[in-house]
N, C-alpha and C positions, 0 to 999 in steps of 0.2 A: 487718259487714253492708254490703251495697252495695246500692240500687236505683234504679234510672235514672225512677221515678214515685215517687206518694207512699205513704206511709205513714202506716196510717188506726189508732189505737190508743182512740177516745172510750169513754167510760164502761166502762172496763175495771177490773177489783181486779186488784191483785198485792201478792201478801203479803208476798217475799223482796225487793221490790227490781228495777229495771228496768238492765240494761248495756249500754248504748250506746256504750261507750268507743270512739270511731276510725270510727262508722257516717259512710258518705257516703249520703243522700237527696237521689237526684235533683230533685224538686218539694218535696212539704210532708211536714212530720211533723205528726202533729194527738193530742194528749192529753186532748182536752177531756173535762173530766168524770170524767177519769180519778182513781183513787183508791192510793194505792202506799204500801207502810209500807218500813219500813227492813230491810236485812239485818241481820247477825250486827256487822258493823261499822260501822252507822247511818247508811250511805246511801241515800235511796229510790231515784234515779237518777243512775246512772253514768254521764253521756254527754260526758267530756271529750275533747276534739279531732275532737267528731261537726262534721259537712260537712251544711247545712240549704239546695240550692238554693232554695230558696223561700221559704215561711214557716215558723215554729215556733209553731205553737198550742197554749198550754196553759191553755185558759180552765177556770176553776172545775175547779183541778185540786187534789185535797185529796195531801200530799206530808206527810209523816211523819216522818223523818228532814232528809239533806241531799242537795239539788238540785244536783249538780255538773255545771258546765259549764265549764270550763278550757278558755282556748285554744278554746270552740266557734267557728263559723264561719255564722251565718244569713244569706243572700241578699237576704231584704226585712225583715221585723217579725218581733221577737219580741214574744207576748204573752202575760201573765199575769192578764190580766183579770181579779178576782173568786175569782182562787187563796187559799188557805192555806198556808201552808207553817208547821210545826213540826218545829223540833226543840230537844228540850230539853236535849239529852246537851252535850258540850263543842264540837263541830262547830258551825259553822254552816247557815243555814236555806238558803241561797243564796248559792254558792260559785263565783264565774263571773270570776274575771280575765283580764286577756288575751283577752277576747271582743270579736270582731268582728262588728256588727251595721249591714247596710246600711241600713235606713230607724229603724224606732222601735223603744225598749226601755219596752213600757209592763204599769208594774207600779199597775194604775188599777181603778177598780171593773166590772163587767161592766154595760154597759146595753143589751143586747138581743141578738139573733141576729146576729151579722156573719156566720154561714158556714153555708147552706143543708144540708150533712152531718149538724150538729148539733141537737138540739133546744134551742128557745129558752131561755137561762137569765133565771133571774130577775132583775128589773130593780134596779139598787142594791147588789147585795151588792159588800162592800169588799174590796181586794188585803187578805191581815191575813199577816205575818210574826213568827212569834217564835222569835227566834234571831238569829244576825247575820247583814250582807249585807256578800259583798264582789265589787266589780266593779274593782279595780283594772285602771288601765292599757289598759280598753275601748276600741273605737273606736264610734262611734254614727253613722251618716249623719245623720240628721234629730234627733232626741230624747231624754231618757229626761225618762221624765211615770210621777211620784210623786202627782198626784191626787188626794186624798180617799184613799191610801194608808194603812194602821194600822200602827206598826211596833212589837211590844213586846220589846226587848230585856233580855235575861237578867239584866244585872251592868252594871257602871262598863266592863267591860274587856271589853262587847262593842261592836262595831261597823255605820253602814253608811257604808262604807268603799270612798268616790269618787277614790283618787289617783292623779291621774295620766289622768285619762280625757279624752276628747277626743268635744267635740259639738257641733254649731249651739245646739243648745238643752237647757237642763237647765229642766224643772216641780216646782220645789220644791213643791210644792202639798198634802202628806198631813200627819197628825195630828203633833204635838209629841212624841216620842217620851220616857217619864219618863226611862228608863238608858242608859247606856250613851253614846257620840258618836257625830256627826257628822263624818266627815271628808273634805276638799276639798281637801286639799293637794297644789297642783302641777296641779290640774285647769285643761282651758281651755275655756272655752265663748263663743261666741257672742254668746248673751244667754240670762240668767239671770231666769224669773219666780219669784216668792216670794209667800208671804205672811206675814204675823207672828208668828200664832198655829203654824207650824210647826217654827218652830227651837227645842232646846232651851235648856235654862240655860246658868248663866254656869261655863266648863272641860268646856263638852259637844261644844264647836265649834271645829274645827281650819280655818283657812282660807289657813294662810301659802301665798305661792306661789299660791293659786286668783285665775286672772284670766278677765274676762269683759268683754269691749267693751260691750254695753251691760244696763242693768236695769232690770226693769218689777215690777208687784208688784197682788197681787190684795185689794183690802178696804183699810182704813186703814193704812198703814205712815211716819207723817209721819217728818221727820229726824230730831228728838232719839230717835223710838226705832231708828231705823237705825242713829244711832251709839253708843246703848245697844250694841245687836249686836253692832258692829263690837268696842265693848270688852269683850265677856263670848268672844269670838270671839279675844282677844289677852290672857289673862291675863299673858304677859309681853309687853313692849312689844315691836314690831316694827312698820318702816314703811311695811311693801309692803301690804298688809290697806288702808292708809289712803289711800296713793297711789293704789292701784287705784280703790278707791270716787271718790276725786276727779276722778281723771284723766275717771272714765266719765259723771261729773255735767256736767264742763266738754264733754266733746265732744256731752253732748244739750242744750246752751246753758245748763244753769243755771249758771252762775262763784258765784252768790252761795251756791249750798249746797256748791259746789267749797270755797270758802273758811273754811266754816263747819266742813268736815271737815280744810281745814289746821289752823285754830284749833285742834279738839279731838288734832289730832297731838303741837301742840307744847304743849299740858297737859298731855298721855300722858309725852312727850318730857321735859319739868319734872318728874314726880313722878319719876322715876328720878335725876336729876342732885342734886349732891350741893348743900345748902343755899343759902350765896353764889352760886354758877353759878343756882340758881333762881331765888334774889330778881334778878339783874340779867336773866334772859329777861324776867322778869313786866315789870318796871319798861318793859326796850326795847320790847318788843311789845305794851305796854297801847294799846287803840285811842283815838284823839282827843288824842291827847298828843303833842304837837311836839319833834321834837330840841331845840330853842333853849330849852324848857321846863324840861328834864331838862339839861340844861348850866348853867342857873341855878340849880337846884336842887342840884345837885353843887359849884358854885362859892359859894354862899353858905352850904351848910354846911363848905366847907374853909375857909372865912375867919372864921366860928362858933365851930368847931376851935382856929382857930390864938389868936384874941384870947382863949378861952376860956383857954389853955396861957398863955397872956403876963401873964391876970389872976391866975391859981392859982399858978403859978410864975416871978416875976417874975425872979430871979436866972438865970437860964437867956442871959439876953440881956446885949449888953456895954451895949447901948443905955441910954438914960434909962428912968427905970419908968415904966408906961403907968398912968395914973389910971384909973379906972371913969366919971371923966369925960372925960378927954380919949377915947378909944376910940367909945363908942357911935355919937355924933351920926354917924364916918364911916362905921361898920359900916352902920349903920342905912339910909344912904346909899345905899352901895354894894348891898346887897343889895336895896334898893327898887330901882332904878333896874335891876338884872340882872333880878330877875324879874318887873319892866314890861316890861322890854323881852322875854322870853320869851314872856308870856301874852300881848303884842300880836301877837308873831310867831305864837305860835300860835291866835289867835283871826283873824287874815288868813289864815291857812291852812286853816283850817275853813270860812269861809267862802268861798273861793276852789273847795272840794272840793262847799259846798253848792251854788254857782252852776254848777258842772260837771255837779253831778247833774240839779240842773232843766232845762238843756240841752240834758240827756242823750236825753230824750221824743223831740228829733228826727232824723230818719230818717238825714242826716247824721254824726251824733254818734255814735249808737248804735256805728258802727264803730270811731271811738278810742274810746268806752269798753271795747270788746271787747279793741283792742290792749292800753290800758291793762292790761285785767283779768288778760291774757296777762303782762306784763310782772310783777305782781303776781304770779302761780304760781309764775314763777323764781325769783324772789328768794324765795317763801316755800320753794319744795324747796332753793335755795342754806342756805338758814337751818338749814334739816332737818338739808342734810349738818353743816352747821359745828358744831351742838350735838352732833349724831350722834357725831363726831371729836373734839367735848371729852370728853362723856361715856365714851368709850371711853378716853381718856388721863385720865379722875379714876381712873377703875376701876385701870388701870394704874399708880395714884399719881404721874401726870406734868403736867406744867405745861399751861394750858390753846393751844391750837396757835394760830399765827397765824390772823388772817385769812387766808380761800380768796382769793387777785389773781381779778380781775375776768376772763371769758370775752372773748378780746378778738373772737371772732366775734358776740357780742350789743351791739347797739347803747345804753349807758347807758339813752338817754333814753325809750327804747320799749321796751326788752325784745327787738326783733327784732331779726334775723340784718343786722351790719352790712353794708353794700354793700362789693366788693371795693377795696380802694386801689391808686392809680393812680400811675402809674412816666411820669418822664420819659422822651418822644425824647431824639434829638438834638440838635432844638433847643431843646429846654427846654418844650416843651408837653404838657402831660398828655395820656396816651393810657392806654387800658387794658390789663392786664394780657395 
């Protein structure tokens, strides 16, 4: 079917099924109202690789079967405003990969007359689908707005299934769906609005691969339950899910919920690794605690150890035998004196970090605190990769790997990009590269 104007189809029945497969529509296609049950093989509508110069209107459109639109092509909006779609057979409700949509794909509730052809529908009725959606691999000019959307899917093993799609903006916005998942793997969007009560449980939400520059969110959604989310969203651990959510916190200025989302990575990161390798993360990256602390700690239980061995098994040494009095007074000594001198060292250092933060209030400071905070994300993703690379070689049953050598393009002491090094003239005076 070809027509170079629109095509006007509202409140229409069809009992067998509508085939549009390969139609080009010059202007609009318009459904509205329209009511269509399934063929013989449970599709309502056939209109894969159909051409929409314009709009596709399919408001309050009751569909019976499955909605197939593969490979369609719409010029401006698609809309489902206040639609139904069922189907209950093994098919799904809305079947539309490979769909290219210039402006919005909004599957939202109908609130009033947008198009003068129609008679007004009534106000508040909800998109409701049951069956699964899959929109794989779409393209979207502007949106897709999920809204006060119902979705009741069938079983565990149905879907509405976002991979791979591409958009300014995704509105997670519709009902918690009980069955079935969620999936966003490989999607890229823009910016991402959400709300809480939308997503479902924990193994219902695939998000590996889906990344999004920035994210907003409608009703209460504080951190601790975001990165609930993010872990019912990673039943097996994976680090791009967490990187992403951080990366996107640090570039809308929050660093300190950036960091609170590395923290819970490298927990994620520890419960996988195998016992020892966990007690030594915990211990290095426990916060308030000073290298010099943990060095005196390591050194007066090795000296604990050894005089412990020298009292229980004295014969071991060629030496003179060590009394229970000659021994302590030094031990005693020596490990006062190491971890004074640690918890001084590290009580200067705490307070050196408190005086930086008080500081910090002015307009000046705020900026190294920024670099700082900057310097702080590398090292904590270096850290990422390091356990990443042990944990991979426990699994493997191999020795845990060296340290990663330091980036020699990052400057130690800030974190940023060192300045280039400078090469003698001729006569010995530094000139630039």
């Amino acid at each position: 079917m070809h027509t170079r104007g629109d095509l006007h189809l509202p409140r229409c029945h069809f009992h067998r099924g509508v085939r549009l497969t390969g139609a080009r529509i010059g202007a609009d296609l318009l459904l509205n109202q329209a009511v269509v049950s399934g063929d013989r093989h449970g599709h309502s509508i056939m209109a894969d690789g159909i051409s929409v110069g314009q709009d596709l209107q399919a408001e309050m459109l009751e569909s019976h079967g499955e909605l197939s639109l593969r490979g369609a092509t719409v010029g401006f909006s698609l809309s489902l405003r206040g639609s139904r779609l069922r189907n209950a057979q093994e098919l799904r409700a809305l079947n539309a990969p490979q769909m290219t949509v210039g402006h919005t794909l909004s599957l939202t509730s109908a609130l009033g007359n947008a198009y003068a052809s129609v008679s007004t529908p009534p106000r508040g009725r909800r998109f409701e689908c049951v069956g699964g959606v899959r929109l794989d691999d779409g393209r979207f000019g502007d949106a897709i707005d999920f809204e006060s959307a119902r979705f009741r899917l069938l079983g565990r093993e149905d879907e509405i299934s976002l991979r791979r799609v591409q958009t300014p903006e995704l509105r997670f916005l519709g009902e918690r769906p009980e069955e079935g998942r969620v999936v966003l793997s490989g999607a890229r969007v823009d910016k991402l609005v959400d709300k809480a009560t939308s997503w479902p449980g924990r193994g219902q939400i695939l998000i590996d691969g889906f990344v999004y520059d920035s994210l907003s969110w409608v009703g209460p959604f504080p951190l601790d339950q975001r990165l609930a989310w993010l872990a019912e969203a990673t039943t097996e651990y994976s680090s791009q899910p967490y990187e992403q959510l951080a990366a996107t916190f640090h570039r809308s200025g929050d660093d300190h919920a950036a960091t609170r989302v590395y923290r819970a990575q490298q927990r994620r990161l520890r419960a996988n690794l195998p016992w020892p390798r966990r007690a030594w993360h915990a211990l290095r990256n426990a916060p308030g605690i000073s290298v010099a602390l943990w060095a005196a700690i390591v050194i007066a239980l090795l000296v604990v150890a050894w005089l412990s061995t020298r009292a229980v098994l004295p014969g071991i040494s060629n030496s003179a035998e060590l009394g229970p009095s000659d021994a302590p007074p030094v031990v005693v000594a020596i490990v006062s004196v190491i971890t004074a001198s640690g918890v001084l060292i590290g009580g200067i250092l705490n307070g050196l970090a408190k005086f930086v933060r008080a500081r910090g209030q002015n307009a000046s400071d705020i900026v190294q605190a920024r670099g700082q905070a900057d310097a702080d994300l590398m090292r904590a993703r270096a850290e990422m990769r390091r356990a990443e690379a042990d944990m991979l070689r426990a699994r493997a049953g191999l020795p845990p790997a060296e340290s990663l050598p330091p980036d020699p393009s990052i400057a130690p002491e800030t974190g940023r990009p060192a300045p280039p090094a400078l090469s003698e003239n001729e006569d010995g005076a530094p000139s630039p590269p």
